[in-house]
C-alpha positions, 0 to 999 in steps of 0.5 A: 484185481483178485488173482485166481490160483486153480488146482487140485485139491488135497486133504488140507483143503478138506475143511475149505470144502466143507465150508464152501458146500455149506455155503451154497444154497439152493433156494426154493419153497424150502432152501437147502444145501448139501454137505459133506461132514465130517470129511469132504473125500470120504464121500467122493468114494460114492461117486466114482473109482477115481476122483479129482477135485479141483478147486479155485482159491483167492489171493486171501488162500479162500476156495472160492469154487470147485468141481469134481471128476469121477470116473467109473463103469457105466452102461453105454449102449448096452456095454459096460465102459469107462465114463466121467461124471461131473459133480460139485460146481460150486463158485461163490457168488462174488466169484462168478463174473468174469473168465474163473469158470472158462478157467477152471474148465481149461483146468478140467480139460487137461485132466481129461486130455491125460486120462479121457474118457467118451463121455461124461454125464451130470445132473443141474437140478431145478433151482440151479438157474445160473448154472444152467444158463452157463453151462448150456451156452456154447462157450469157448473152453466149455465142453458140449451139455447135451439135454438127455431129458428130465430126472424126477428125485422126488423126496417119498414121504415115509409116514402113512401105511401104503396099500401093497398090491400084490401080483399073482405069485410075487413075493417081496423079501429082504436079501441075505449074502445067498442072494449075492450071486443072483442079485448082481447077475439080475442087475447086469442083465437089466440095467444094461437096458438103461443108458448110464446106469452103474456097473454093479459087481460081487466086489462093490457090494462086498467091500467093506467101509461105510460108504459102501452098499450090502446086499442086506440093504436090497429088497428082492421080487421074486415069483418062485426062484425067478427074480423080478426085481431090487430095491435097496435102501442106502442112508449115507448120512455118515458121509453127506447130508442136507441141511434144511437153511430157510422156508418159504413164508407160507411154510414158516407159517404152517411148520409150527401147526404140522408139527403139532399134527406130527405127534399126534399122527404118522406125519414126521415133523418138518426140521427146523432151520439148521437141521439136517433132513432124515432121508434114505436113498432108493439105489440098485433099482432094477425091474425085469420088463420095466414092469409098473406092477411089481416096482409098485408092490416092491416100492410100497413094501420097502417104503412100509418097512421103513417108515418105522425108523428115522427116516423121514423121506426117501429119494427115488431118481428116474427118467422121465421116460421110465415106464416106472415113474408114474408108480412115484405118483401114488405116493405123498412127496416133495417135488423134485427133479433136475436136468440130465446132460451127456457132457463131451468135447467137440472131437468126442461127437460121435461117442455122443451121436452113437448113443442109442434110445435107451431110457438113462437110469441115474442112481441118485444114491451114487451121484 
């Protein structure tokens, strides 16, 4: 029987963990997988304050599984706090029968018996069966998946010119490093209205790195010198991609024709087999009064702007529940989406009990 070894990862294992994400696939209409090029841990500064990788190898040396917890501030009923997120579960599919995944949460638990934290959260997208099926049993060793409602992450076609719809007195504009100050203020007050969203600060947005967010990224509402609204546009293709693997046969048909179509027309081509997609993140989403109208004048300024560069999508996460959301419905779009848990351990039931009904904001740009 293969013996299993779990423990932390270090930075000689960055290329063992290049190769078990590009292994894992999504499949689905278009199959695809998420990679972390040229370096592994240079992402995982996107995620959190502190990371900790754990990965399981073989008796051949070969990681065969993996997954990572993050630690940084969120907004917990309205107060920023120290929470976890969970990321990465990866297990190769000759490795997923048997006792590895227990293990390997056993493994996840004394980590979090040194250094806890209330809650954690995570995302399985659409598509991912397997681990939604275990995750969500009560198994012993396993923390507690508590379903906190659906993600929508569509992927915005960023090809046709789209209407902007203007409300009286507001204004849409770039941010400059003036607006610093106001701009994390704004987010402070607005995403403590949302259930798991980041904690934004002057320092965050000021450090300097590749794997940071600037505020000349953001897009700012405003009506006079009152701020209504952010939008920033974040491409992290410098640390982590997805890679088309396969079509489906109805859309390995069609591809050759709307490529066709594509140099004649706004439409961007769709990538071979092989190729990365060209994608944008809409991160720092923060709208004064959950107002649809100006998240609707804003989303389609920001989306006109860059249709123009390289991109050819940009992914846009909200709840489900988010009076914003139905805005995502005036657009062309991949569907997409995945679902939210609030992960705890059984002596951790009231931090989960507390939580009140705001609506959860993940922002998928730092997931």
């Amino acid at each position: 029987m293969t013996r299993y070894r779990i423990r932390l990862a270090t930075r000689e294992d960055d290329a063992a963990l290049r190769t078990r994400m590009a292994e894992d696939i999504l499949h689905g209409q278009i199959s695809v997988s998420f990679r972390r090029e040229p370096d592994y841990f240079a992402a995982t500064k996107l995620f959190g304050d502190q990371s900790q990788v754990v990965v399981c190898e073989d008796g051949d040396g070969r990681i065969v599984g993996l997954g990572c917890r993050h630690i940084r501030q969120s907004y917990l009923n309205g107060i920023p706090s120290r929470t976890g997120y969970l990321s990465d579960l990866r297990i190769a599919p000759d490795a997923r029968r048997g006792t590895l995944l227990a293990r390997g949460f056993r493994f996840m638990r004394a980590l979090h018996d040194a250094d806890p934290v209330p809650l954690y959260s995570t995302v399985v997208l659409d598509g991912n069966e397997a681990a939604l099926g275990t995750l969500t049993q009560a198994r012993v060793g396993l923390p507690v998946y508590s379903p906190l409602g659906r993600m929508l992450t569509p992927a915005l076609h960023l090809d046709r010119v789209h209407r902007v719809t203007k409300v009286a007195g507001v204004n849409v504009r770039r941010a400059s490093a003036a607006d610093l100050m106001r701009v994390t203020e704004f987010m402070r007050r607005e995403h403590a209205r949302k259930q798991f969203a980041p904690v934004w600060d002057v320092a965050a947005l000021t450090a300097p790195g590749m794997d940071r967010l600037r505020i000349e990224d953001f897009w700012l509402a405003e009506r006079g010198d009152t701020l209504l609204g952010t939008l920033a546009t974040w491409d992290q293709q410098a640390l982590r991609q997805t890679h088309i693997e396969a079509y489906s046969k109805s859309l390995s048909r069609i591809r050759p024709l709307y490529n066709l179509l594509a140099k004649v027309s706004p439409l961007k081509r769709l990538p071979a087999p092989g190729e990365r997609v060209p994608y944008l993140y809409l991160s720092a989403l923060a709208i004064a009064d959950d107002s649809p109208a100006v998240f609707a004048q804003l989303l389609a300024t920001v989306c006109n702007a860059m249709r123009t560069g390289p991109w050819h999508y940009a992914i846009c996460g909200l709840h489900q529940r988010d009076p914003l959301a139905a805005v995502l419905e005036n657009y062309r779009r991949i569907e997409a989406a995945g679902l939210l848990f609030a992960v705890h351990y059984p002596e951790q039931a009231n931090a989960f009990a507390e939580l009140d009904h705001r609506i959860p904001y993940v922002d998928f740009g730092v997931i």
